[in-house]
ZANU-628910 format. One record per residue (C-alpha): y, z, x; residue in one letter. Coordinates in Angstrom, 2 decimals. Layout:
BEGIN
PT    north       up     east  resn
PT        Y        Z        X     a
...
//
This chain:
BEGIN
PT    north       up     east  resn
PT   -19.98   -15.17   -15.26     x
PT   -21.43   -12.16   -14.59     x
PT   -23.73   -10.18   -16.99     x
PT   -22.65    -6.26   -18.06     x
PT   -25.08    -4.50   -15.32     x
PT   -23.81    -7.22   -12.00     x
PT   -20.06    -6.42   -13.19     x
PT   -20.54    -2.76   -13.63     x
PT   -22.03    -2.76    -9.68     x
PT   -19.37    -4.88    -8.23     x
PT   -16.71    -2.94    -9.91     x
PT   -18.41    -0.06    -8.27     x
PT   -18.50    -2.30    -4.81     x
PT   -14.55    -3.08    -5.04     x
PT   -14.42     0.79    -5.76     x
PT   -15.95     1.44    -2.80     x
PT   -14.15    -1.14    -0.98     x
PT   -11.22    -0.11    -1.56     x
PT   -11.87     3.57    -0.55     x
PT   -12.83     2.48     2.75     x
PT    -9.46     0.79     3.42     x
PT    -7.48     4.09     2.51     x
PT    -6.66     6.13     4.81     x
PT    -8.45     9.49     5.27     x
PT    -6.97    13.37     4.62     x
PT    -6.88    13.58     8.66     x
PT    -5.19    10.69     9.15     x
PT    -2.46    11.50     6.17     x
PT    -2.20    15.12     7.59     x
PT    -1.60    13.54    11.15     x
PT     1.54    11.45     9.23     x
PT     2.85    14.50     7.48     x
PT     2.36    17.24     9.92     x
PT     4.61    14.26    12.41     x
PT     6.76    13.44    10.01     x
PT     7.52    16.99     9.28     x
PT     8.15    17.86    12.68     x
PT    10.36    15.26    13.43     x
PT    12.57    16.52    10.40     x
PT    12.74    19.57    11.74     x
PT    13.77    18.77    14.95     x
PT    16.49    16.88    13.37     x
PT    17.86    19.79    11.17     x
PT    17.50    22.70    14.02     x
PT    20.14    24.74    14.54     x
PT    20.41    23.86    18.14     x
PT    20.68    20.27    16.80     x
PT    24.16    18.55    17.23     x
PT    22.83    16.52    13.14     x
PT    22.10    20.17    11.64     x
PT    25.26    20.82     9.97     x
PT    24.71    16.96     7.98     x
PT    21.59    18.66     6.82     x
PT    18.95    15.70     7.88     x
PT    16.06    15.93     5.78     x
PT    12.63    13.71     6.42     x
PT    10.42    12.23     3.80     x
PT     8.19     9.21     3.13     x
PT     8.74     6.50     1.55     x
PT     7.08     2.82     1.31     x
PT     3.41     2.46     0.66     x
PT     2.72     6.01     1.78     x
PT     3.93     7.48    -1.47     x
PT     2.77     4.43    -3.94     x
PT    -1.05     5.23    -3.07     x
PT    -1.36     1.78    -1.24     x
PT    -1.47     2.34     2.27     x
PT    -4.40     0.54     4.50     x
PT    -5.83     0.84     7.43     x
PT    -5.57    -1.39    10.10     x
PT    -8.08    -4.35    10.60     x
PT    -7.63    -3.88    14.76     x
PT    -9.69    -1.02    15.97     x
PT    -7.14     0.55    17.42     x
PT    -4.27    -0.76    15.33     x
PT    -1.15     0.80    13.77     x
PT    -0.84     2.48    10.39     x
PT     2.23     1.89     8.97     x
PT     4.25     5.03     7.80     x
PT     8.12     4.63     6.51     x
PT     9.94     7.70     6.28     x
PT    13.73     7.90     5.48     x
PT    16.08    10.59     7.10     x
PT    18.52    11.24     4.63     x
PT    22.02    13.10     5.36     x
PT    24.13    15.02     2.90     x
PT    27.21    14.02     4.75     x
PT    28.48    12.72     8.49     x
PT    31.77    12.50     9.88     x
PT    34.31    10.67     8.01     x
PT    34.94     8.95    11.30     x
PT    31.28     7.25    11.43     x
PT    30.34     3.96    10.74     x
PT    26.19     3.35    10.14     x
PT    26.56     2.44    13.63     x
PT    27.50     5.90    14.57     x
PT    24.91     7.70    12.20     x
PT    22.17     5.64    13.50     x
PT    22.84     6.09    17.21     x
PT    23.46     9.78    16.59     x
PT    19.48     9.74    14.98     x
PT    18.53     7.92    18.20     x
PT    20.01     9.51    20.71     x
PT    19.03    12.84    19.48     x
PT    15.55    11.47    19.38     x
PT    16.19    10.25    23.26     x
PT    16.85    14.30    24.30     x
PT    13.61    14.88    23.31     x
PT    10.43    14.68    25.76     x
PT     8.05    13.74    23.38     x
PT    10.10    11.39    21.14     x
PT    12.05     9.81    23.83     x
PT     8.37     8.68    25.44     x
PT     7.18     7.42    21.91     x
PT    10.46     5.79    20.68     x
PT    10.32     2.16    20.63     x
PT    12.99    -0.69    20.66     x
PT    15.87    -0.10    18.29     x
PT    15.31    -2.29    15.16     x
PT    17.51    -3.59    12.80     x
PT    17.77    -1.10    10.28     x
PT    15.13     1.74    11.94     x
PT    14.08     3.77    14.99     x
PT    10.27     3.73    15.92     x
PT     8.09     6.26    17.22     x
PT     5.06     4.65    18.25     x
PT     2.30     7.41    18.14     x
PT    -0.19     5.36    18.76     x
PT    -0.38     5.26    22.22     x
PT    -0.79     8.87    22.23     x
PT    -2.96     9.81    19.11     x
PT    -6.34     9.98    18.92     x
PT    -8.41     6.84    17.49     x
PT    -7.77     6.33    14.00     x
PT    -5.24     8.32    13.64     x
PT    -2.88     5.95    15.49     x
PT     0.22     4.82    13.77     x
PT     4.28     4.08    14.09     x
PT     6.89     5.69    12.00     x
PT    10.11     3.99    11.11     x
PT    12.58     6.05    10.66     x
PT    15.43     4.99     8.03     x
PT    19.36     6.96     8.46     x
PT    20.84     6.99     5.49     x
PT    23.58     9.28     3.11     x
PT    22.32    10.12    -0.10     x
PT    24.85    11.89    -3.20     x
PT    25.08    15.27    -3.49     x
PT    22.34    16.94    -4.95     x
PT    20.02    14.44    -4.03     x
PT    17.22    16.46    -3.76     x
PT    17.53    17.71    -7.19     x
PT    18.03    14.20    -8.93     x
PT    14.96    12.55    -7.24     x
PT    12.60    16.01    -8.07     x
PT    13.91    15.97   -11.61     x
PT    13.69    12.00   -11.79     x
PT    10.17    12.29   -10.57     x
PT     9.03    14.59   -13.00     x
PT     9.57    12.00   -15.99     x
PT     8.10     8.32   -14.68     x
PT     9.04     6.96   -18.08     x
PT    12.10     6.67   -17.39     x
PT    13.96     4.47   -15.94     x
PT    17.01     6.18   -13.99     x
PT    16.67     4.42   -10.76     x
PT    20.09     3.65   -10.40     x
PT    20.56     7.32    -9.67     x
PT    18.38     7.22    -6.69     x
PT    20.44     4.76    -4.42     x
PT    21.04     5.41    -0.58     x
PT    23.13     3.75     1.73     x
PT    21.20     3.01     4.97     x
PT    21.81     1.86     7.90     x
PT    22.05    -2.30     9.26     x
PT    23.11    -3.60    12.33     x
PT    23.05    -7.11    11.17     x
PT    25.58    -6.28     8.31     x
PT    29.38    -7.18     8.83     x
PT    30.90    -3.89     8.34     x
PT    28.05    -2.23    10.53     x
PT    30.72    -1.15    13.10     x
PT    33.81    -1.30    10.75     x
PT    32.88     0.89     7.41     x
PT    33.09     4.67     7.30     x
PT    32.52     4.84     3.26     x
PT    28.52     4.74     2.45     x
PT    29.25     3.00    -0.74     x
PT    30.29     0.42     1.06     x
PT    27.36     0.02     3.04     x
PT    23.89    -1.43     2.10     x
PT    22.24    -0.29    -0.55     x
PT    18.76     0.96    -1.07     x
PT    16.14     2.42    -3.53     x
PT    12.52     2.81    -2.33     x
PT    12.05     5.86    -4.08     x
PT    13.76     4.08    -7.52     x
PT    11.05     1.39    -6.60     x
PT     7.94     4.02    -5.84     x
PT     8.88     5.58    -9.69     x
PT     8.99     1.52   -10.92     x
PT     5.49     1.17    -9.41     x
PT     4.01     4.26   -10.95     x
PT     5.41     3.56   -13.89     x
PT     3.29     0.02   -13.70     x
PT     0.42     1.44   -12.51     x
PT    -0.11     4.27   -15.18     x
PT    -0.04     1.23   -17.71     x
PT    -4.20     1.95   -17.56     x
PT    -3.44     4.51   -20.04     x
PT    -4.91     7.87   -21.14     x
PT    -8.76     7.06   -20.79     x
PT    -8.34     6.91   -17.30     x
PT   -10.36     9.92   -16.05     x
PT    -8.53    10.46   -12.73     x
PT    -4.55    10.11   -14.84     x
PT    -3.49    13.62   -14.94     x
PT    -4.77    14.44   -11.28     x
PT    -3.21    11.24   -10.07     x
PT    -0.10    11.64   -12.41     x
PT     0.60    15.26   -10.92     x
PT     0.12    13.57    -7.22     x
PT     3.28    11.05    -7.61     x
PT     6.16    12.54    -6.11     x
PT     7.86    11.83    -2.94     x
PT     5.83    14.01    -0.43     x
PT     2.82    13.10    -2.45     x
PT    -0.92    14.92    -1.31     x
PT    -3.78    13.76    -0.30     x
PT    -5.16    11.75    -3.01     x
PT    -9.01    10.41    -2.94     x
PT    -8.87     8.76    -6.04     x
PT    -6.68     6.08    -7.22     x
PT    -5.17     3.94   -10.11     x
PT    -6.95     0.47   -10.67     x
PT    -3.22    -1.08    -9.70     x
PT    -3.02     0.98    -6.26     x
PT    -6.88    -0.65    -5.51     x
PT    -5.74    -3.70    -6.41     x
PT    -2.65    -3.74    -4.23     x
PT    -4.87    -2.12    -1.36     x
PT    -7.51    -5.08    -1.65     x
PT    -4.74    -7.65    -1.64     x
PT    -3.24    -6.72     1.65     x
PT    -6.44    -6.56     3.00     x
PT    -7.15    -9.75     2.37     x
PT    -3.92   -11.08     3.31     x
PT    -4.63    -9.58     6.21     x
PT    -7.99   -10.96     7.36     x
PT    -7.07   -14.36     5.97     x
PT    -4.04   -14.39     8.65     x
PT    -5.66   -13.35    11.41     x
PT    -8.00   -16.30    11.35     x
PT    -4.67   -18.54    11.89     x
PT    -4.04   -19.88    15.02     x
PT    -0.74   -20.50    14.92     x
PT     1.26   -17.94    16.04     x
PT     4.41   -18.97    13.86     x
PT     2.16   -19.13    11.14     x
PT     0.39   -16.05    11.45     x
PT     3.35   -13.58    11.76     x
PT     4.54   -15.19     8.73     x
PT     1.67   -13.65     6.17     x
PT     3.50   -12.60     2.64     x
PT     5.01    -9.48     2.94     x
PT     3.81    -6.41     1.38     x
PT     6.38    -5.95    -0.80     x
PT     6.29    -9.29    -2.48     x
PT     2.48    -8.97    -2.98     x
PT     3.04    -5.29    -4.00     x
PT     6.00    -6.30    -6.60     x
PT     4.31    -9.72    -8.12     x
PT     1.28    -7.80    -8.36     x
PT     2.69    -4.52   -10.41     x
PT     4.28    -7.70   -12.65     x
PT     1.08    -9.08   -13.31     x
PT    -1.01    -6.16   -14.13     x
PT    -1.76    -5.41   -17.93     x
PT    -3.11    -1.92   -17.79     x
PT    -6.48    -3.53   -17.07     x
PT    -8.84     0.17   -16.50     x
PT   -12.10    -2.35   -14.53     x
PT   -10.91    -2.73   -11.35     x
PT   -12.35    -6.16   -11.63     x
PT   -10.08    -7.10   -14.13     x
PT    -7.53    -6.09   -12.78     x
PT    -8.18    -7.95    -9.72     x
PT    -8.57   -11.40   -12.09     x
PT    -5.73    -9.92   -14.09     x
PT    -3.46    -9.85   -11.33     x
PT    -4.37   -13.33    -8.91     x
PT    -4.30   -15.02   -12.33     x
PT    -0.62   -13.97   -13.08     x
PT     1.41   -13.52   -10.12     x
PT     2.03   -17.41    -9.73     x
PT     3.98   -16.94   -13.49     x
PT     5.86   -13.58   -12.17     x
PT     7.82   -15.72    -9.93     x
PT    11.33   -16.91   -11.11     x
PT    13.47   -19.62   -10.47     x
PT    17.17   -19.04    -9.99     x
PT    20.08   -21.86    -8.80     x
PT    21.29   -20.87    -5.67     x
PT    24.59   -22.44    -4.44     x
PT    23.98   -21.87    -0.73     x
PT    20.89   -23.66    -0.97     x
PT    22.26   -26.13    -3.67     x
PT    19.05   -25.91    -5.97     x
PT    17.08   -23.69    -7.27     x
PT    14.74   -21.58    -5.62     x
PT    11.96   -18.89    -5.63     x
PT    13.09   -15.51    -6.68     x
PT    11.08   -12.67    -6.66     x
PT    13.85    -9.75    -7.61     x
PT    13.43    -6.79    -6.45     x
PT    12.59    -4.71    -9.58     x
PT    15.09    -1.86    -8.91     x
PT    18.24    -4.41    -7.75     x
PT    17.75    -7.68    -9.63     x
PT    20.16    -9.18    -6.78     x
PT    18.15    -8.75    -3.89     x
PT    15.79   -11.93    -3.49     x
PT    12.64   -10.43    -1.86     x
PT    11.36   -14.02    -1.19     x
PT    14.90   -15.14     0.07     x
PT    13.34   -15.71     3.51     x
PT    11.12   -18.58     2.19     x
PT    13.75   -20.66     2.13     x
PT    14.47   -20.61     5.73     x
PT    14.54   -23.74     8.19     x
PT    11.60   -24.39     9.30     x
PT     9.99   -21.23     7.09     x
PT     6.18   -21.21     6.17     x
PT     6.49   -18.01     4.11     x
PT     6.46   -20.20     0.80     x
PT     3.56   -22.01     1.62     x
PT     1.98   -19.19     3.27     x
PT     2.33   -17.17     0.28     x
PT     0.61   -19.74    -2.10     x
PT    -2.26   -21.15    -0.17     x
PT    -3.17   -17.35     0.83     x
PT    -3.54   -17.10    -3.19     x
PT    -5.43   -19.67    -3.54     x
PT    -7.90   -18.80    -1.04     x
PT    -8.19   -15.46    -2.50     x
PT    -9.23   -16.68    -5.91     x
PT   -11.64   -18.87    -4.14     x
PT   -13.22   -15.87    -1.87     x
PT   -13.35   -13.20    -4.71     x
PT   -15.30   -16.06    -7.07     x
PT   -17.24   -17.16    -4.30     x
PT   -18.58   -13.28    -3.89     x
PT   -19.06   -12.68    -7.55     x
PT   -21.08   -15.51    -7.80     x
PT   -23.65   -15.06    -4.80     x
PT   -27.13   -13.77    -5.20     x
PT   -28.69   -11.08    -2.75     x
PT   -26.83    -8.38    -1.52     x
PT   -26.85    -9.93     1.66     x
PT   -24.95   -13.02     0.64     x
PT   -22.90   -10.99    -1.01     x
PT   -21.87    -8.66     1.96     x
PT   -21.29   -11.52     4.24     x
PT   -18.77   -13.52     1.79     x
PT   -16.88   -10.12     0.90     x
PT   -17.38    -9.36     4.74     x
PT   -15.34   -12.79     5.58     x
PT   -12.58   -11.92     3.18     x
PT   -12.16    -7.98     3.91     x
PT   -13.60    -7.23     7.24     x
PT   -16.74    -6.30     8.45     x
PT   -16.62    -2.32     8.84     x
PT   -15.44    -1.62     5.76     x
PT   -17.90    -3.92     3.26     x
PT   -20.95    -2.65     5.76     x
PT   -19.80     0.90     4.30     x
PT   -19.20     0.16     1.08     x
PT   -22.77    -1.20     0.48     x
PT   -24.23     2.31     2.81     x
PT   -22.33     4.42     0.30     x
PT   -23.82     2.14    -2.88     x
PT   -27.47     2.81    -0.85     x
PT   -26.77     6.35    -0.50     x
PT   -25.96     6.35    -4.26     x
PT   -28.99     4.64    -5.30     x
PT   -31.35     6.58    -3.11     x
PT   -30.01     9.64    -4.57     x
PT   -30.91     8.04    -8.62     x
PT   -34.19     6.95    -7.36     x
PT   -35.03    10.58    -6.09     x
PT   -33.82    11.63    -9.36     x
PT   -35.56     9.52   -11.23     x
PT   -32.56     7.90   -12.81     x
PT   -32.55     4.54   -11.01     x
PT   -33.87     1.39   -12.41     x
PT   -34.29    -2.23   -11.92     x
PT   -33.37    -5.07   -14.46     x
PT   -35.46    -7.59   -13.06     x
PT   -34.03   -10.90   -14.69     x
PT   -30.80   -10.04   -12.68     x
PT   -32.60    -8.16    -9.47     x
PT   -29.86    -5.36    -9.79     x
PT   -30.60    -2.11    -9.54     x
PT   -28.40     0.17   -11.75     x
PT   -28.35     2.71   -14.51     x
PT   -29.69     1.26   -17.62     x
PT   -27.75     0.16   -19.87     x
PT   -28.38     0.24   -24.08     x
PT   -29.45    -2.68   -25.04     x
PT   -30.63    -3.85   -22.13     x
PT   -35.04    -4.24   -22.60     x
PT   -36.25    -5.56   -19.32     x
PT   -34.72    -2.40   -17.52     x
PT   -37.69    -0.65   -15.85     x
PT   -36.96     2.58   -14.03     x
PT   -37.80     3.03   -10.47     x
PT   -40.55     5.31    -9.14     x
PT   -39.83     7.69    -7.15     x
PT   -41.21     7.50    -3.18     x
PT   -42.55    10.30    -1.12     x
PT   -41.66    11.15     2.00     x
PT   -44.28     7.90     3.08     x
PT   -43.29     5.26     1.13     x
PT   -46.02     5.93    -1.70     x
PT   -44.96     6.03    -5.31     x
PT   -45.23     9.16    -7.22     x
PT   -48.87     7.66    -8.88     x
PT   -50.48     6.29    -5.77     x
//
């Protein structure tokens, strides 16, 4: 177990972490300035969509504070954005309204070269082929018809994370592998979906920390659904970040193909995770907090198709949507994918909690969350304590070979001399 002075510096470490896996202002203004253009080609007046009003926001991780970068050099960020229309023609199905997103996409140089395969419910624009490095990432674009005054509802709704009006926030969206897809001109009749009920559902989780947190009121001014830049974060949003890191590394180790591309989904990790937190402020508790719980967040629910009953993990803003209904697939290693990655991560996070040296401990948190990152977290910690020692702050508690801040009550805390420019102590 570790002492007050070793958790205080890995709580620091996972801080740092987890800082290092965001992504940075340039990469977020890259997404928004893209984003934003998009929407406005959309809505032009020379557009054949601008009398539907087509507006373009974020939505997913983007706007939750969890986003990650990509453990491939020069992989993908992931950024979700939902094109919302205030009306169509009464004529068109969701297969008209998302062909008429597409094809206007198609008459445009730029998009046309970056658009990707039509998916199931999206269109892609791969920017990555054309960004710079690290600022490389594809945006799925979501049709869909929101109520009138939509705008209005979700700023209002926003303003209030207490509560809980997500039913007002609904959309119908787009999906080609729904029955009425080419049949069904009435939205309400078409499938139904909240990610901006579910971003206010997470928030509402996340500010569970309470009051003492020192970043709350910056970071409670930042939710919103074109949220800024944000540097600091909520111990839930780190704890989510770290998570999908993991999951992340832990997969790409597989060799299995059919395996790998079967990793838990972000959204189940995201949701059971949100479930399981307790308002814990540490970021190491949380952590704990969170692996120790999620196992009891899952339900179990008969279902008739399957004759038995079976994992449900609801989704927190439509209890009838199963977002583990997938692991009961033929043939499906989601389930077991799910639980043995969990395992593995309570086994890696103890294993680097209990290591001694700071170069043991790099190379087991290096083996669970990458390489690059760790290696910067533990510059920026050096950078930190350099800076104490040259202050004359820094100290050593040499039964634990830390180096920290002392803490009351601690005796066999000695402070640190400070070096010249040399190597010599202050007294040599």
């Amino acid at each position: 177990m570790l002492v007050s002075s070793q958790k205080n510096q890995f709580e620091d470490l996972l801080k740092k972490l987890s800082a290092n896996l965001s992504i940075t202002r340039s990469q977020h203004e890259a997404a928004v300035e893209s984003y934003k253009a998009v929407g406005k080609y959309l809505s032009s007046e020379s557009s054949p969509l601008s009398q539907y009003e087509p507006y373009v926001q974020p939505q997913g991780s983007f706007i939750i504070g969890t986003t990650i970068q990509s453990i491939e050099e020069d992989g993908d960020i992931d950024l979700d954005v939902v094109c919302e229309f205030k009306r169509k023609k009464t004529t068109w199905t969701q297969y008209h309204l998302k062909n008429a997103v597409g094809d206007h996409l198609k008459a445009h140089g730029t998009y046309e070269k970056l658009l990707d395969e039509e998916g199931r419910r999206c269109w892609t624009l791969k920017y990555r082929e054309e960004g710079l490095k690290n600022q490389r990432y594809h945006m799925d674009i979501l049709p869909a018809i929101v109520t009138d005054g939509y705008s209005y509802i979700l700023e209002n709704s926003f303003k209030n994370l207490m509560d809980e009006d997500y039913d007002k926030l609904q959309l119908s969206i787009t999906d080609k592998e729904k029955n009425n897809y080419y049949v069904s001109t009435f939205p309400e009749e078409w499938l139904q979906s909240n990610p901006y009920g579910y971003a206010k559902w997470f928030m509402k989780k996340a500010l569970l920390v309470g009051i003492g947190f020192k970043n709350l009121y910056s970071l409670n001014e930042s939710v919103k659904p074109t949220p800024d830049y944000q540097e600091e974060r909520l111990p839930l949003q780190r704890v989510v970040q770290l998570l999908k890191r993991h999951r992340d590394i832990y997969f790409s180790k597989e060799q299995n193909d059919d395996v790998r591309k079967q990793k838990p989904i972000s959204c189940i990790i995201t949701t059971l995770a949100a479930r399981a937190y307790r308002g814990e402020a540490h970021l190491i508790d949380a952590m704990w907090g969170v692996i120790n719980r999620m196992r009891g967040e899952i339900e179990f629910k008969y279902v008739l198709e399957y004759g038995k009953e079976v994992e449900w993990i609801s989704n927190p803003v439509n209890a009838s949507e199963n977002f583990a209904d997938r692991w009961n697939d033929k043939d499906s290693y989601r389930k077991d994918n799910f639980y043995r990655w969990l395992d593995q991560l309570s086994i890696d996070l103890d294993d680097a909690e209990n290591k001694t040296g700071l170069k043991n401990i790099s190379e087991s948190l290096s083996s669970s969350f990458g390489r690059k990152p760790v290696e910067a977290a533990f510059g920026q910690m050096a950078d930190h304590m350099r800076d104490l020692t040259n202050s004359g702050n820094n100290n050593i508690d040499r039964n634990n070979g830390l180096v920290g801040l002392a803490t009351a009550g601690l005796t066999s805390i000695n402070p640190i001399k400070k070096h010249d420019f040399y190597g010599k102590t202050e007294e040599e």
